[in-house]
C-alpha positions in Angstrom: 166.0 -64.8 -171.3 165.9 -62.9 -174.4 168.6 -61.3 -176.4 167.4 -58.4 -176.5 167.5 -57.7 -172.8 170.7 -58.4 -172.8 173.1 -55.4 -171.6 176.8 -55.7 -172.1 179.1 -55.3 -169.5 176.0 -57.4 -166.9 176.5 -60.1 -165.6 174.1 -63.6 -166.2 173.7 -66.6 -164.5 174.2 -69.6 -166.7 172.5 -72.7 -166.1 173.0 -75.8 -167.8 172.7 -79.6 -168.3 176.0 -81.7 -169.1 176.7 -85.8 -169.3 180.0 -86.0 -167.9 181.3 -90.0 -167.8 177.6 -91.1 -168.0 176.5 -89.2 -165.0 173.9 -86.6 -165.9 175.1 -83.2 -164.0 173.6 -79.9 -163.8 176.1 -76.5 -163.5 175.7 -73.0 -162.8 178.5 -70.0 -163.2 178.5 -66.3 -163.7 178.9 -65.1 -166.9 179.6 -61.0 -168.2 177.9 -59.9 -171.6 181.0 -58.9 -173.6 179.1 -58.0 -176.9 175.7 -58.6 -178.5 176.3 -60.7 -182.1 173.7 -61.3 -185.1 173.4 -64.9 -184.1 173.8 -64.7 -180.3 175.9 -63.1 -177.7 179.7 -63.2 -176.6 180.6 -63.7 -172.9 183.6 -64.4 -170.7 184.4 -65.2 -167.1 187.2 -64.3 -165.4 190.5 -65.3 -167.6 188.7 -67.8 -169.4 188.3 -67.8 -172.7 185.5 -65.8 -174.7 182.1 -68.1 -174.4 179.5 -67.9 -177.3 176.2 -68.9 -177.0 173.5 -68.8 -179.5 169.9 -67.2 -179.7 168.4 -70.4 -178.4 171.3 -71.3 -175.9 170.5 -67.9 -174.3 166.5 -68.3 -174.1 167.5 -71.9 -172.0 170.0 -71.6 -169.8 170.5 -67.3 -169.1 169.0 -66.2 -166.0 169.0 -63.2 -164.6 
């Protein structure tokens, strides 16, 4: 996904790859556009804290 489709206050499926204890594990969670930055985007998800992903962090693993 591009940045610049991004609309604050929508919601985005996140998708990504993790190692966690060796295992390679894939995730997926909802995620809310809070505000659109210079190098990226804020988001958040429920009472978690803010999440900031990068230009190139958004083009891999956002989905709409």
């Amino acid at each position: 996904m591009d940045k610049d489709n991004l609309t604050p206050g929508r919601k985005y499926l996140h998708h990504r790859r993790t190692v966690i204890d060796g295992i390679h594990r894939e995730a997926e969670r909802w995620l809310r556009c809070e505000r659109i930055t210079d190098t990226g985007a804020v988001f958040s998800r429920d009472y978690e804290e803010e999440i900031t992903l990068t230009d190139q962090q958004i083009r891999e693993e956002l989905r709409e």
